[in-house]
C-alpha positions, 0 to 999 in steps of 0.5 A: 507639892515641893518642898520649901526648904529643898524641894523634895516632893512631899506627894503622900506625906502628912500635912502635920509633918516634916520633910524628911529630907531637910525637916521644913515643916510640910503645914509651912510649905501648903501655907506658902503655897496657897499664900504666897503674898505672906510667905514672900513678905520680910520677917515681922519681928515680935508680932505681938509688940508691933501690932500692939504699938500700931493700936495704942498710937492710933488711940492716941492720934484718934485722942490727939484729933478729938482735942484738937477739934474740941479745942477750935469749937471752944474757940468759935464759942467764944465769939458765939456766947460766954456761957457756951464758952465756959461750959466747953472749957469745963469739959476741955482738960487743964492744960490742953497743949501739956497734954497733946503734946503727951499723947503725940510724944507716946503715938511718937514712941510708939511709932518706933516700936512698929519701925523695930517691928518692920526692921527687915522690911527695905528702908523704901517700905518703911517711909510711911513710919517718917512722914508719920512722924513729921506729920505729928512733929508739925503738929506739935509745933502748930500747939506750942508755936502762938501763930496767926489763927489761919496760920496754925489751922493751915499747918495743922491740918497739912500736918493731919494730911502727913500723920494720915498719909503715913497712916494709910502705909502704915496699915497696909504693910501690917495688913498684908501680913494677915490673908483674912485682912487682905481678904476683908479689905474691902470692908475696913475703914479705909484711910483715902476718905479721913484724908479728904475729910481733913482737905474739906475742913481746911478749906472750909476754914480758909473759907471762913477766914477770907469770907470775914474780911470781905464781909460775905457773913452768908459765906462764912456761915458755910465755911464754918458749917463745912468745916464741923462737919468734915471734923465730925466726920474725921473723928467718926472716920478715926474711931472706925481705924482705932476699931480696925487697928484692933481688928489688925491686932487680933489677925496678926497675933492669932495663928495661921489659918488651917489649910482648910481654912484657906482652901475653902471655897465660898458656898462649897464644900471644903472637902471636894475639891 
């Protein structure tokens, strides 16, 4: 095995070492060899803050989203029974739009510690970071803007589909930084099924709207029904991505994996190779 730094040959020396000829540390350049993928990515710079900024905007969008949900069923209540009404605006907060707007301005300045995090990363690999953030601008405005109902359902919603959209790069660039989350990736939440979620409750609310003005109540109904389930799946979705946010968190500032660790070999033994 060469080493990283100048490629001398390290063939008999101790992984816990250095090279003795320009002093790379021998356990960084097995690491490099067995992982490439992570060797050859750009610095992440302060780790820890980066990762921690990704987990507390995407509570704040998983909040944000719960609002907004919470906010349109009250708003279908009203036309069903006041005394639903009353009971869903006892449990909404006093001020909804004051305080998405808190929630979205913090997923904002958050999202700015993760671009400082990626600052080495080429300007291409960081335009999930600005779709993210014009997806949550469009949100905002759908809440302070007084627009038709189909109106702001509409913007909101292709809004939500930005804010995902850059979500889903967003992730990948954190997660490719860890080998066990590149591993398990097939197993985490991934963000292609909130993205279609949020394309059926559109469409079930476009259904809703026009299926009124013809009269077809049949129709409406299940627009309305599409629509609060693909929401409710959209939350459950999210809550799987604040758990997988947290997963990404722990990969991320946890040390690197012993060689041993990466050359194990599933149902073998680590020490025959």
């Amino acid at each position: 095995m060469k080493c990283r730094g100048c490629g001398y040959d390290l063939r008999g020396l101790s992984a816990t070492g250095t090279c003795p000829e320009c002093g790379h540390p021998i356990n960084k350049t097995v690491l490099s060899t067995l992982d490439p993928e992570t060797s050859g990515l750009p610095r992440l710079r302060t780790p820890t803050r980066t990762a921690m900024a990704y987990l507390v905007m995407v509570i704040m969008m998983f909040l944000s989203t719960c609002l907004g949900v919470a906010t349109t069923i009250e708003a279908r209540l009203a036309t069903v029974s006041r005394d639903l009404n009353d009971l869903a605006l006892a449990l909404l907060p006093p001020s909804p739009e004051l305080v998405n707007t808190i929630l979205l301005s913090a997923a904002c300045v958050c999202s700015f510690l993760i671009d400082l995090g990626l600052k080495d990363r080429p300007q291409e690999n960081r335009r999930s970071l600005l779709v993210l953030r014009v997806g949550m601008l469009l949100v905002l405005a759908g809440w302070v803007m007084s627009w038709a109902d189909l109106d702001v359902q509409i913007v909101l919603f292709l809004a939500m589909l930005l804010v995902l959209w850059g979500l889903r790069g967003i992730s990948r660039d954190l997660g490719r930084y860890s080998i066990t989350w590149r591993r398990s990736l097939a197993g985490t939440q991934q963000i292609e099924p909130l993205i279609a979620a949020t394309v059926a409750a559109m469409l079930g609310f476009v259904t809703r709207h026009f299926a009124l003005m013809a009269q077809w109540y049949s129709i409406a109904s299940i627009g309305a029904l599409l629509a609060l389930i693909s929401l409710l799946l959209l939350i459950i979705g999210l809550i799987y991505v604040v758990w997988n946010a947290c997963w990404i968190l722990k990969a991320i500032c946890s040390p690197p994996p012993a060689p041993s660790d990466l050359l194990e070999i599933p149902g073998g033994d680590p020490d025959t190779m």
